[in-house]
N, CA, C and O atoms as a Tinker XYZ file with bonds, in Angstrom:
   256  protein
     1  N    136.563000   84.920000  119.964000    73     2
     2  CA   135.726000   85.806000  119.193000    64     1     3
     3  C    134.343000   85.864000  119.840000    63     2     4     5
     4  O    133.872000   84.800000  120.242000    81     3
     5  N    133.631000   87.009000  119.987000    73     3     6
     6  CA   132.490000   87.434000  120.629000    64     5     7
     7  C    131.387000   86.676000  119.452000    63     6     8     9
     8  O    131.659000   86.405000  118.282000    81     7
     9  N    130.170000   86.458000  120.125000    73     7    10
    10  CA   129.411000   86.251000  118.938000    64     9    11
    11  C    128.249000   86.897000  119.632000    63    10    12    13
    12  O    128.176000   87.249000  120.810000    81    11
    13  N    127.221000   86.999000  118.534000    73    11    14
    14  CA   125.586000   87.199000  119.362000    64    13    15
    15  C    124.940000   86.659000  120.301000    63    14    16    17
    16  O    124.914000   85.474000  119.968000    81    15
    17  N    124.447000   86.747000  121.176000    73    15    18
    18  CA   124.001000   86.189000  122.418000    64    17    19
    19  C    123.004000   84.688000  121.381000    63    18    20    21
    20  O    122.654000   84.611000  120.203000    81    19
    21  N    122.889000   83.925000  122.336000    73    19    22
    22  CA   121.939000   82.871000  121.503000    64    21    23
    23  C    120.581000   83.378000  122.055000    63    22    24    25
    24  O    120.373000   83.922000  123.140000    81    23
    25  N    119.622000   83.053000  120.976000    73    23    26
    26  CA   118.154000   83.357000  121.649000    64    25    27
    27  C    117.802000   82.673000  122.480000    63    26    28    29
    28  O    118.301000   81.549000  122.541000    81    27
    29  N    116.784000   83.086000  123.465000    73    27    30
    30  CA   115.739000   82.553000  124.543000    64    29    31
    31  C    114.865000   81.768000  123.885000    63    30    32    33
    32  O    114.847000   81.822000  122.656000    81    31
    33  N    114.267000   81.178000  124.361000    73    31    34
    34  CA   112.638000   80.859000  124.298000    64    33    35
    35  C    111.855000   82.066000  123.685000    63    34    36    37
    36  O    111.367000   82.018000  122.556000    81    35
    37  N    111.771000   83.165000  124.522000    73    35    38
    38  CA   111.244000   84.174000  124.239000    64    37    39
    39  C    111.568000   84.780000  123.240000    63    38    40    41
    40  O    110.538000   85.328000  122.846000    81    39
    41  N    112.606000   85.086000  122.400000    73    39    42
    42  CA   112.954000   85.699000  121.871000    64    41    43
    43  C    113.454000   85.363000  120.634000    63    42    44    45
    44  O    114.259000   84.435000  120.562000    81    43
    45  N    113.077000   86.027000  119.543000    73    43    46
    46  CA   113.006000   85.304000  117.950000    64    45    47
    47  C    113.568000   84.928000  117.206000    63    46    48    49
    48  O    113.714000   85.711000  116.267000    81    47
    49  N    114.215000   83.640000  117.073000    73    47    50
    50  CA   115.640000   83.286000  116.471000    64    49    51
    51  C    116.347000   83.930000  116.044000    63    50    52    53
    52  O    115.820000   84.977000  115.667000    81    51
    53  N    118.232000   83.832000  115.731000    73    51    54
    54  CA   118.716000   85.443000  114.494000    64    53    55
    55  C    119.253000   83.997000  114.250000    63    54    56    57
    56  O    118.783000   82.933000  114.654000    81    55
    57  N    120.642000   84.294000  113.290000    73    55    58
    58  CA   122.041000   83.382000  113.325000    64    57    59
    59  C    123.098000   83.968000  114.127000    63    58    60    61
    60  O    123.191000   85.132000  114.517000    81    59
    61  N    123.846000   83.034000  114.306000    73    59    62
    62  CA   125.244000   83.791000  114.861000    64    61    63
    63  C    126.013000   84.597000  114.125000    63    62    64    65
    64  O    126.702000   84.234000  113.171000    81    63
    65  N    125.917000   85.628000  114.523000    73    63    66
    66  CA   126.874000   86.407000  113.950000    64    65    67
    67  C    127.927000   87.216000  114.481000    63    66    68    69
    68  O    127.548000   88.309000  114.902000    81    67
    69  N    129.284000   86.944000  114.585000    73    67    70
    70  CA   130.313000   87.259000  115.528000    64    69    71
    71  C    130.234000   89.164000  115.284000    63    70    72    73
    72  O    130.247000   89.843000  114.257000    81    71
    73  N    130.156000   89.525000  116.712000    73    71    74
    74  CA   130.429000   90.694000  116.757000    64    73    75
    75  C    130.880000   91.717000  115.871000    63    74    76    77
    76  O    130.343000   92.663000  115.295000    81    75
    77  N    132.378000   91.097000  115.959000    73    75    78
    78  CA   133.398000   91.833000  114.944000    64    77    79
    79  C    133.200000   91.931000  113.288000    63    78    80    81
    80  O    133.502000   93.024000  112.808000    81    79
    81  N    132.868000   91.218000  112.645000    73    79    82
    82  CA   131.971000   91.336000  111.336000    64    81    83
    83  C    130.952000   92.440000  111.069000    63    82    84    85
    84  O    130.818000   93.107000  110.043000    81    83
    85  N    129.953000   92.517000  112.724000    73    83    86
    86  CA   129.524000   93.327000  112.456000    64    85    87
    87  C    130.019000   94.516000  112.816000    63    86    88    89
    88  O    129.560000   95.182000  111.888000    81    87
    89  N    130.464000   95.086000  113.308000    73    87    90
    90  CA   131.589000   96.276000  113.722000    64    89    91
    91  C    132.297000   96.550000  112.335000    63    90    92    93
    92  O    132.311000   97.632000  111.748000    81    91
    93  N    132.795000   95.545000  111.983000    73    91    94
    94  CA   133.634000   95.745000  110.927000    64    93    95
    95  C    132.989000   96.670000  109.547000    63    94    96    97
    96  O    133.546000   97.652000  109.056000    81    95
    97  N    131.412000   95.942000  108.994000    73    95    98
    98  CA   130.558000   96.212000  108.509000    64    97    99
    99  C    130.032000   97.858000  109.003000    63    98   100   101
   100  O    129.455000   98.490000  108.118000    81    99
   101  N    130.157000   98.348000  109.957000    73    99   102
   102  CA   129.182000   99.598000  109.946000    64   101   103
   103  C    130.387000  100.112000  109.907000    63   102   104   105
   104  O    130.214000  101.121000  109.222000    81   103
   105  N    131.695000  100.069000  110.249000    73   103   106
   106  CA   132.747000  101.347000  110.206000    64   105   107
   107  C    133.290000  101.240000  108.576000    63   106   108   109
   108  O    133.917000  102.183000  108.094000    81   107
   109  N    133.122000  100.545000  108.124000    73   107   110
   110  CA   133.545000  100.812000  106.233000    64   109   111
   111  C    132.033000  100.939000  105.479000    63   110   112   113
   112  O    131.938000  100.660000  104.283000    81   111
   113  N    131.019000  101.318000  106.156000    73   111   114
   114  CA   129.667000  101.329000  105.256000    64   113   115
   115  C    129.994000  102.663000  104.692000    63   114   116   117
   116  O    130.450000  102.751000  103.552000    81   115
   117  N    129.777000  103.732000  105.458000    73   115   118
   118  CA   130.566000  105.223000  105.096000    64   117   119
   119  C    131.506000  105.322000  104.241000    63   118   120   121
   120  O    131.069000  105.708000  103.157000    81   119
   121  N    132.591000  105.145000  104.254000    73   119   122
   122  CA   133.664000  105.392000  103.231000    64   121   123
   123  C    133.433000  104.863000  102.259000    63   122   124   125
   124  O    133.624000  105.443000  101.189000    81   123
   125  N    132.784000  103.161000  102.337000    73   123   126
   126  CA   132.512000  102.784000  100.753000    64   125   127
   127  C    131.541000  103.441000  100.169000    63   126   128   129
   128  O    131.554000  103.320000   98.944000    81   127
   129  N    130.492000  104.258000  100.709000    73   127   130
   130  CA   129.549000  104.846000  100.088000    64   129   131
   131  C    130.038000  106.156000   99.827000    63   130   132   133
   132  O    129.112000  106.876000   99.451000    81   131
   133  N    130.852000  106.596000   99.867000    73   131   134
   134  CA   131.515000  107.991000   99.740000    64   133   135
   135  C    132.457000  107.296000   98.216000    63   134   136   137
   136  O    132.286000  107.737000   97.080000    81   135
   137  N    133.289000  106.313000   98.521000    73   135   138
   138  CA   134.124000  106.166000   97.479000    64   137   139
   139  C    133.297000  105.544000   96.133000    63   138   140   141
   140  O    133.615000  105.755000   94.962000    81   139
   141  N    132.160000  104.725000   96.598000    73   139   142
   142  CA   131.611000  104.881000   95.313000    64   141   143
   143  C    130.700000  106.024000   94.951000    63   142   144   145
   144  O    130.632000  105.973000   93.722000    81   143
   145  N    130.010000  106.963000   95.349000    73   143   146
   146  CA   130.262000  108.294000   95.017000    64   145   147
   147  C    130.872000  108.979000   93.758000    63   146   148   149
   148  O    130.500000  109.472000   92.694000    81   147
   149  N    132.379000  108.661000   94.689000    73   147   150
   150  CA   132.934000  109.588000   93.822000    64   149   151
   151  C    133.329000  108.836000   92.908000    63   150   152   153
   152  O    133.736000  109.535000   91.980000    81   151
   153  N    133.442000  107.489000   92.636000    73   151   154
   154  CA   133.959000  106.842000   91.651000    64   153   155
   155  C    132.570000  106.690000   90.449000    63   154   156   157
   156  O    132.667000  106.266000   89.297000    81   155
   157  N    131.236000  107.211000   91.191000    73   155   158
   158  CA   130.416000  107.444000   89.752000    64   157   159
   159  C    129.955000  108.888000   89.907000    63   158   160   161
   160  O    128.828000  109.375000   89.817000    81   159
   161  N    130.782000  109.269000   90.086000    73   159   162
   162  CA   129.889000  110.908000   90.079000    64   161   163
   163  C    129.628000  111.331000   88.509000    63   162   164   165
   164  O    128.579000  111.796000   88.064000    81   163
   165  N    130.560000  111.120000   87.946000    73   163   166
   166  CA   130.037000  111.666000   86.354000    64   165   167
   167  C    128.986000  110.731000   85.795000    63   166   168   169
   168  O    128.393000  111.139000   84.796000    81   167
   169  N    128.553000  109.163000   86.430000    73   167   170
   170  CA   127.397000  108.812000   85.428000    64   169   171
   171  C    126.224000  109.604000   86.431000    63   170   172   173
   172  O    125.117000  109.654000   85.895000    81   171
   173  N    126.266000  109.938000   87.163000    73   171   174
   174  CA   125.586000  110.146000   88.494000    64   173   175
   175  C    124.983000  111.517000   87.962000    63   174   176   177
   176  O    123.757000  111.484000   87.866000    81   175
   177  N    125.610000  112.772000   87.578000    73   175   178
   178  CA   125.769000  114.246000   86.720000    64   177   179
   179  C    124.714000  113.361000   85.760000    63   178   180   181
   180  O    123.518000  113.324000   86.047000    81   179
   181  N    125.073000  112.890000   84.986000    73   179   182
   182  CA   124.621000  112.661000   83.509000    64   181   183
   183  C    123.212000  111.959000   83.514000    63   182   184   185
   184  O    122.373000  112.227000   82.654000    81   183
   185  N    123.012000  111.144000   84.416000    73   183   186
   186  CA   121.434000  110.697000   84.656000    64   185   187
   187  C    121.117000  112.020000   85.362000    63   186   188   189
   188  O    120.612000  112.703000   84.472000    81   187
   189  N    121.138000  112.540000   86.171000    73   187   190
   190  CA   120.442000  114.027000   86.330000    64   189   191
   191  C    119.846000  114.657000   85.805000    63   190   192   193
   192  O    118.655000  114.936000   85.941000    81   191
   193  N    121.112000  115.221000   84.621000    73   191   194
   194  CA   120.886000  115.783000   83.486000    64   193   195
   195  C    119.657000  114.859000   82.051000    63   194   196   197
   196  O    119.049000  115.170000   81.027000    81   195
   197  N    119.829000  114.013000   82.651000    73   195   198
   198  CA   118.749000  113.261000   81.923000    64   197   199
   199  C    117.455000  113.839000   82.254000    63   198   200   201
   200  O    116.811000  114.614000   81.547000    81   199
   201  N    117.061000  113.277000   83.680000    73   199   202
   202  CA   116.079000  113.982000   83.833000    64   201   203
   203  C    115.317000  115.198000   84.343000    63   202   204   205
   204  O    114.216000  115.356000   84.871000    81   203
   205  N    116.042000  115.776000   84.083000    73   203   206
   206  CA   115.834000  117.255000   84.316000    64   205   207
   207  C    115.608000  117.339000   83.122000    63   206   208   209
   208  O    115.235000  118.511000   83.163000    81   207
   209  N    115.477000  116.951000   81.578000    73   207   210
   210  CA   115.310000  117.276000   80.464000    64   209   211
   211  C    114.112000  116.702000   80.079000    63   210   212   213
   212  O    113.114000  117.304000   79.684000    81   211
   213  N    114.314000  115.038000   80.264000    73   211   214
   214  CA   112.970000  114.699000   80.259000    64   213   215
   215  C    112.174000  113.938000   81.090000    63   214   216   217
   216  O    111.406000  113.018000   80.810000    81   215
   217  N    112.482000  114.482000   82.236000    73   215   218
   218  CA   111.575000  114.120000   83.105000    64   217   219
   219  C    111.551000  112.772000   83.669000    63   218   220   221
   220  O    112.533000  112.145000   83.270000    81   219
   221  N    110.592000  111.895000   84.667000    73   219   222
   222  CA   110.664000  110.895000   85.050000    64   221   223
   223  C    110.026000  109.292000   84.357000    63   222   224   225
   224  O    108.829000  109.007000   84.387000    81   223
   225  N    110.864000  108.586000   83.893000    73   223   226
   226  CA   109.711000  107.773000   82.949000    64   225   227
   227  C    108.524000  107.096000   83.786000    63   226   228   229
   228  O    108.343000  106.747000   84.953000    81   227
   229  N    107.823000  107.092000   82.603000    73   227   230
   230  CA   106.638000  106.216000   83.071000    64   229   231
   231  C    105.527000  107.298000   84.023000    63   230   232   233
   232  O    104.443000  106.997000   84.523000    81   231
   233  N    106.221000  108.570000   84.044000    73   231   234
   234  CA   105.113000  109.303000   84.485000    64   233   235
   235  C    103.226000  109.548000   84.460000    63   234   236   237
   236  O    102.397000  109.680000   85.360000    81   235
   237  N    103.148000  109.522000   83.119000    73   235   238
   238  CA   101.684000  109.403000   82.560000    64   237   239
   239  C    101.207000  108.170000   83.331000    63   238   240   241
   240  O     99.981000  108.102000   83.418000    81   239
   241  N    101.868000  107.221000   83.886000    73   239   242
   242  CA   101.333000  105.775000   84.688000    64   241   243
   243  C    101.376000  105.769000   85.915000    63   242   244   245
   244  O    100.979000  104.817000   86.587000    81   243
   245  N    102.037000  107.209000   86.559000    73   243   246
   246  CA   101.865000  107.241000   88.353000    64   245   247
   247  C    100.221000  107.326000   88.683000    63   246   248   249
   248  O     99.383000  107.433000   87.788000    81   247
   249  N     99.976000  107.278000   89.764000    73   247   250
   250  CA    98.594000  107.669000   90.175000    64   249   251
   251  C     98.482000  108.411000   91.911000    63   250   252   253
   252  O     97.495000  108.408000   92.646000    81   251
   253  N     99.849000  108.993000   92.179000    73   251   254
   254  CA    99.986000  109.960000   92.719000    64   253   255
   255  C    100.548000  111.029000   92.499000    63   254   256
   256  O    100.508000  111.931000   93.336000    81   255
């Protein structure tokens, strides 16, 4: 199994972290963010519809 190069002297500690984990990690980031999506799209509609009615809370307390 591949892992991360180890740091230099120069260069700013990480941990090891084997390659493939991370590979693994960016090719299912997409689909899980698509499938949860669609698996909340109706609370997703319905807070919308929230505020589009009344607006953003705590507004009167922004200061931009």
């Amino acid at each position: 199994m591949k892992t991360t190069p180890r740091p230099t002297s120069d260069s700013p500690k990480s941990p090891d972290i084997p390659v493939a984990q991370v590979v693994d990690g960016i090719e299912d980031g997409p689909h899980d963010q698509v499938k949860w999506i669609e698996e909340n799209k109706e609370a997703l509609a319905q807070w919308s519809t929230y505020f589009e009615e009344n607006g953003l809370p705590l507004t009167r307390y922004r200061q931009f």
